[in-house]
N, C-alpha and C positions, 0 to 999 in steps of 0.2 A: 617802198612803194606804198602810197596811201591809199585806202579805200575809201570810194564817197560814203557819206554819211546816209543812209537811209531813214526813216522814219514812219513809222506805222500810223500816224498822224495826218488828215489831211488838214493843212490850218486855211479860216476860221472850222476851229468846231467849238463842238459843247463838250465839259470836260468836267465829271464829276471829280473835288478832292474831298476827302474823309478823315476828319481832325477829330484827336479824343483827346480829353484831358480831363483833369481832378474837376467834381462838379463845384463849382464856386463861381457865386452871383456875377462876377463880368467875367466869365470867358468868353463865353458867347457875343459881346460886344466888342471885345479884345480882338477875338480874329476876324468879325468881321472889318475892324480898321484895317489891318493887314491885308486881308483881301479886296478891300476898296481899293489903298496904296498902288496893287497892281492891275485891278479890274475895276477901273474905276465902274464900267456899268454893271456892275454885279447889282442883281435885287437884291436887298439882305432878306426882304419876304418871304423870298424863294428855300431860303435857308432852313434844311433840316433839320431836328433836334429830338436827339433821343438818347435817356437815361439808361444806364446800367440796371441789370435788376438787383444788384443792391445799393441802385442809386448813388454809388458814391462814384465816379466817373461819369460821361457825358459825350457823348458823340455827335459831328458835326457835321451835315451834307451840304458843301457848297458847289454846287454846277456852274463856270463860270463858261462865258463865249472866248476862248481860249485863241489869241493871234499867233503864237509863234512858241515857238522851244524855249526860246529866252523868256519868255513873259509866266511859262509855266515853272523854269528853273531859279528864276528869283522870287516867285510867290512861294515855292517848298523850301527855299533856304529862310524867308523870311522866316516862314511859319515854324518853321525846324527849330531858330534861334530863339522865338517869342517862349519864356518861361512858364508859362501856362500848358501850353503843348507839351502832349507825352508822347504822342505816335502820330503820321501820319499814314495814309494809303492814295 
């Protein structure tokens, strides 16, 4: 017997994800390609960025307006696969 799927989600919402990786001059333009590919209206504006304090990683806050499970679970697999990327949240 299967259980419905529930979801703690109500879609549309807004949905912060948090990308870190080695700090190096196009990461930061790197995953924002990746996160346009699925959100296409993402501001990159809006886009957070904050250095390690010994500066050598980099972390990234992108809030996208997030439609559906699917649209969330191919933007973490992209972002997963993209070699720049060392962790997401």
């Amino acid at each position: 017997m299967s259980t419905p799927s529930t979801s703690l989600l109500n879609f549309p919402c807004d949905f912060p994800i948090k990308i870190f990786g080695k700090r190096v001059d196009e990461f930061a333009q790197e995953v924002l390609k990746v996160v346009l590919e699925h959100a296409p209206d993402f501001n990159g504006e809006t886009m957070e960025i904050r250095a390690s304090a010994q500066k050598n990683y980099i972390s990234l806050t992108c809030t996208i307006r997030a439609t559906s499970r699917e649209q969330l679970d191919n933007l973490y697999m992209a972002l997963h696969k993209h070699p720049l990327v060392k962790l997401l949240l």
